[in-house]
N, C-alpha and C positions, 0 to 999 in steps of 0.2 A: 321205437319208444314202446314199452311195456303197458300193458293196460291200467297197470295201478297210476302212473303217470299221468295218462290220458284221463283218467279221475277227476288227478288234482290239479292239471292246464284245467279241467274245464270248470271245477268248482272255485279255481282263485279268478275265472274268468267271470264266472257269475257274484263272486263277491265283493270284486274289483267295481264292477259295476254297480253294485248296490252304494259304496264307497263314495262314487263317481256323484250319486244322485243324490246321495248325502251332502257332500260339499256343496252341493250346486242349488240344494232345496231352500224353501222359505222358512221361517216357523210354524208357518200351517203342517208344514210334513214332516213334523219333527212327532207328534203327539202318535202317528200312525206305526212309526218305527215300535217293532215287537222282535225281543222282549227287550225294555228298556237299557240295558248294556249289549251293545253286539261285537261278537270279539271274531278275531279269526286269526291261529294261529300256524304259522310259518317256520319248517324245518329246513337247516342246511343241509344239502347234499352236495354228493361230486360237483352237479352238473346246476346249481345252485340253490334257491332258497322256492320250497313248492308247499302248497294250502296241508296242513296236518288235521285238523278240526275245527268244528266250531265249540268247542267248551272250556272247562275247564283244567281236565286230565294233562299233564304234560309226557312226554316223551323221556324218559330217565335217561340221563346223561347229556342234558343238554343246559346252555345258563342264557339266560337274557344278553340279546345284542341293542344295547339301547343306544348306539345311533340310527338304524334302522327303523325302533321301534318308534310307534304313535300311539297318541291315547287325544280323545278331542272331546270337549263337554259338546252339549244342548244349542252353544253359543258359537260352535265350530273354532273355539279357539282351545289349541294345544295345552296339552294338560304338562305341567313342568313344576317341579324337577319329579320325573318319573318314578323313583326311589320312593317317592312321600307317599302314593297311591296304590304302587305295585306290587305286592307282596307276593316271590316267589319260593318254594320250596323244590326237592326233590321231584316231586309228583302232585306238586297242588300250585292253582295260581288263583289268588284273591287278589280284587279290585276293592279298596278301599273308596273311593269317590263313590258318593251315590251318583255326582251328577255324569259321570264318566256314558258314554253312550254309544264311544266307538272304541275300539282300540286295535290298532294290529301289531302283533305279536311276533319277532321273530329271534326266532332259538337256534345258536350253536352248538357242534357238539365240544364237550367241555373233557378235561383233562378227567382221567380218575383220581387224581389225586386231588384231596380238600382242598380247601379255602385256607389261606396263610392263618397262624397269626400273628396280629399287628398292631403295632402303635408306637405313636411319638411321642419322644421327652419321657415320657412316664407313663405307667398305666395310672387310669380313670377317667372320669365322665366329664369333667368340668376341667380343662388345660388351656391357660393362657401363656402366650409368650410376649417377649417385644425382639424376638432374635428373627434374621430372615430364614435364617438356618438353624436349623436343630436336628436331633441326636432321634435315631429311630431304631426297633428292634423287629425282625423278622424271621419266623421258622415256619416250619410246616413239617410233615410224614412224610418221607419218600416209601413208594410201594415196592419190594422186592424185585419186581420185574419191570419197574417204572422209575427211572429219576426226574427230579427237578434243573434244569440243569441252565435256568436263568426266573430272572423277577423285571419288576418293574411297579413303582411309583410316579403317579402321576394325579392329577388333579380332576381328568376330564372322567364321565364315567364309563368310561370305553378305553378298549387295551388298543384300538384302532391306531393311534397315534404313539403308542408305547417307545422306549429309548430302553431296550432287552439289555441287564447286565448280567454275564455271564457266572454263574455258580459253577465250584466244583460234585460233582455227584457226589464224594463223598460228605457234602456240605448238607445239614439240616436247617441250619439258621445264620443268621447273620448282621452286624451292627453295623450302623453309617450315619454320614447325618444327609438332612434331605435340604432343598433348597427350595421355599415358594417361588410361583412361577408370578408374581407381584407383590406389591408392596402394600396393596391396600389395605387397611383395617378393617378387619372381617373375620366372621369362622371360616377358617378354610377348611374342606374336605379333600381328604388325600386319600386313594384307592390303591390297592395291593394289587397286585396277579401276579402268579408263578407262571412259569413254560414248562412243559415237560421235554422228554426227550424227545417226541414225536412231534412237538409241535401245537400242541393241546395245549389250552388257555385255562385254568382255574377260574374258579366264582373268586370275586374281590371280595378283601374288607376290607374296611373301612375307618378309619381315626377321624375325629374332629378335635380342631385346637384353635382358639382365640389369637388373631396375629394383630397386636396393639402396640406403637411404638410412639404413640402421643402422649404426653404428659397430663395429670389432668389437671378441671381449672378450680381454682380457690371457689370454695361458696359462702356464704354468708357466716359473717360473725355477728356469735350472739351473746351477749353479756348476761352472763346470771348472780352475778355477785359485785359489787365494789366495795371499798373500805381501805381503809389505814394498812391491811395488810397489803392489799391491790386488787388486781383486776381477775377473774375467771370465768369463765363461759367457755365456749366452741369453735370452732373451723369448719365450715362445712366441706365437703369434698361432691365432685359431681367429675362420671367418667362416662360417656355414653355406648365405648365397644365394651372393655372387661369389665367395667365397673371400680367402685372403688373397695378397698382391703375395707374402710370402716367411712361408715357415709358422715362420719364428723371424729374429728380431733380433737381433744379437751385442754384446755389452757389452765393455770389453778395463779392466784397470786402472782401475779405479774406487774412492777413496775417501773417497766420501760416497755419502750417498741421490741416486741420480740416475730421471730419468722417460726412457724411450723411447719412438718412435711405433711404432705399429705402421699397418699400412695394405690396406685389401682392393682387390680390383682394380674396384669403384666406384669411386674415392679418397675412401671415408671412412677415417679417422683414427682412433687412442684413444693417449691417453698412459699408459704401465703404469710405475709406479713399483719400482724396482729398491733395497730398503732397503740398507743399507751401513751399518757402525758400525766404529769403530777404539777396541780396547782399550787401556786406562789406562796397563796395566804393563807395555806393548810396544808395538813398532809393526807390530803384526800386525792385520793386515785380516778379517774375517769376515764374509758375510752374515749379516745379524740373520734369523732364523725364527722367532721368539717376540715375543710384543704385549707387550714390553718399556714400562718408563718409559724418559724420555728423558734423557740428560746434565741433573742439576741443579748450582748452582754458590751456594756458600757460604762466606766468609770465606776464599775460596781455593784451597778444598777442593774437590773430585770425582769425585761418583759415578757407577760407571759402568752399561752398561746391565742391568735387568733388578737391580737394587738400589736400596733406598730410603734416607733418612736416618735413622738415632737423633736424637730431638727431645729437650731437655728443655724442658717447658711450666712455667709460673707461671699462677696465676689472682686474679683481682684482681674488687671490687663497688664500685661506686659510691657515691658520699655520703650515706651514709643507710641503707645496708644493711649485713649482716653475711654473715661465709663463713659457710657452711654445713660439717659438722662432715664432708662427703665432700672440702673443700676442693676442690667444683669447682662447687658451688653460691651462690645469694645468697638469702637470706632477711631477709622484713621486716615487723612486726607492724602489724595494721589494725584499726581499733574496728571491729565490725558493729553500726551504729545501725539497721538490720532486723527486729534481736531476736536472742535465738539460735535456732543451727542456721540459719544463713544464709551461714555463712563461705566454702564450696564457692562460689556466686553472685558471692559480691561479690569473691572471688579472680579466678577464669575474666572476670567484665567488665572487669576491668580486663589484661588476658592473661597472668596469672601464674596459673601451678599453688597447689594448695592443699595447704596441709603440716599442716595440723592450726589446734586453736584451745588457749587456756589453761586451767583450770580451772573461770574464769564460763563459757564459752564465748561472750562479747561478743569477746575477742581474738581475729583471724583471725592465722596466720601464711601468706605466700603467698610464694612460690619464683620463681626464675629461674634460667636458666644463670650461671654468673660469666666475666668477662671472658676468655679467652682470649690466653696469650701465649707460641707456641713459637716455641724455640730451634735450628734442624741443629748436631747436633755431629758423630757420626763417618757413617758410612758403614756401614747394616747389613749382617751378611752376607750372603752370594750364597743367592738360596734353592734349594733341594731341585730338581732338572729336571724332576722328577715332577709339581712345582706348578703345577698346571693355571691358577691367574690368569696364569701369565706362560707357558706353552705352552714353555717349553726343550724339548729332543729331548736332546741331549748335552752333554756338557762340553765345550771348546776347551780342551784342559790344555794348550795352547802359551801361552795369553792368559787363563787363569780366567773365558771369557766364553761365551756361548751359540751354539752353530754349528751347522749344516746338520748333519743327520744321514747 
């Protein structure tokens, strides 16, 4: 082992240790740690990863291995997602956390050739989709004495895990489409890396794009006008991953129940139905706000909404039976050849109720409904606003019908 070596065993052994006593320390020995960020960074070699320095300077030609790497605040707990905090360069590394307090640092050597570039569906800054799969675009510089001669997409921010697809050398660039590796609705981040020919790994880019495949939900309608001509106001819209195209939809003159889209900037869709009802005794327009009945129609007649009809019923029994003295019943006497106190049995199997028996108690009397037959005659009155079946809010004393409050 060379002397430079023997250095760096013994100063990652000394740092290891300070590491050690960090993890292990109270809050009281946290105040003592100098200078409040302590870093230490680690280069790959042959024979593997050995102490570089303590600062800032980096070694040229090398990229961040961030599954290796740690970063931990004040609170010993992992600093994540590394990318937000870590800013590295050629030759420079900034810690953006002030509360950052440890961090180890460990550096690959990196391909000469750049960083791809990359992006999905489209270029720009704000990209949503609702597809699993979409359409990506990928080039880079090959060096005269260096090719490219595989990539890789993938989610994690490490090439560790990479699925290497093979490029021609004479290739600079190239289209596909990518597949997320879930379903969830979310920004997904999706990372680049080239191979060279030697085996050297490029700095990733980077694309983000909105993956939303949920419809979104109707929000409130609000009425800003009624009259003779109809109804107009809004739709609201509400999307909580991409958002919506327009956070309200506008409705103008409307009367009848009509459906509006609404649309988030995935282009999913939902159709919200916007109720509309036109009163009897004018032609005055209201939105409906109560889970009204709907227009029924009888001999002419017309009731309107959130009103029911006056019936008159008749009741009628079949061949062989008699009304029953509620006249809405049928009754009809049965021998119990059982014996008595059987009459209960022999009613229920054949599915009639039991009304009693005679005197011998051999005679069952057994029951039915009686036939049913109503009449609509007028138009009940309006009920009470208060009446919680039908949800009224106010009166409409222009039109005696139920209107937004």
């Amino acid at each position: 082992m060379n002397y430079k070596k023997k250095i760096g065993i013994v100063l990652g052994g000394i740092f290891l240790t300070i590491v050690s006593l960090f993890l292990l320390s109270n809050n009281n020995s946290f105040h003592s740690i100098k200078p409040p960020k302590t870093l230490a960074i680690y280069i790959k070699e042959d024979d593997g990863y050995h102490l570089y320095n303590d600062g800032n300077n980096l070694p040229i030609g090398y990229r961040v291995n961030y599954t290796n790497t740690h970063c931990y605040d004040k609170e010993k707990q992992e600093i994540t997602p590394l990318r937000d905090y870590l800013k590295v360069t050629d030759d420079m590394l900034e810690l953006t956390s002030d509360k950052t307090i440890l961090c180890e640092l460990y550096l690959d050597p990196k391909s000469p050739i750049a960083k791809p570039e990359f992006y999905l569906k489209e270029e720009g800054e704000e990209k949503y989709t609702n597809e699993m799969t979409n359409s990506f675009y990928l080039s880079w510089a090959n060096l005269d004495s260096l090719k490219i001669n595989a990539y890789c997409l993938t989610e994690e921010e490490s090439d560790d895990n990479c699925e290497w697809i093979s490029v021609l050398e004479s290739e600079n660039s190239i289209t596909g489409n990518y597949t997320f590796q879930n379903d969830t609705n979310e920004k997904k981040l999706v990372f680049a890396y080239l191979q060279d020919a030697k085996g050297m790994v490029s700095d990733y880019e980077i694309d983000e794009i909105t993956f939303d495949n949920v419809s979104p939900t109707c929000g409130d309608i609000v009425k800003t006008s009624k009259g003779s001509s109809g109804v107009s106001g809004t739709v609201g819209c509400i999307d909580v991953t991409s958002g919506c195209v327009n956070e309200k939809e506008t409705f103008s003159n409307l009367k009848s129940t009509t459906y509006k889209t609404i649309t988030d900037k995935a282009g999913n869709t939902n159709s919200c139905e916007v109720p509309v009802s036109k009163s009897t005794s004018s032609s005055y327009y209201t939105k409906k706000v109560c889970s009204c009945k709907t227009y029924n129609t009888s001999s002419g007649s017309v009731c309107g909404d959130c009103q029911t009809y006056n019936q008159t019923c008749t009741y009628s029994c079949s061949s062989g039976w008699s009304v029953s003295a509620s006249g809405k019943g049928c009754y009809k006497k049965f021998s119990d050849s059982s014996g008595y106190g059987h009459c209960t049995n022999l009613c229920q199997s054949m599915g009639y109720s039991y009304g009693g028996t005679d005197s011998t108690g051999y005679v069952c009397y057994c029951g039915k409904d009686a036939d049913e037959n109503c009449v609509n005659t007028t138009c009940a009155t309006w009920p009470s606003c208060e009446n919680s079946s039908f949800g009224c809010k106010t009166w409409n004393t222009t039109s005696s019908g139920c209107t937004t409050t």
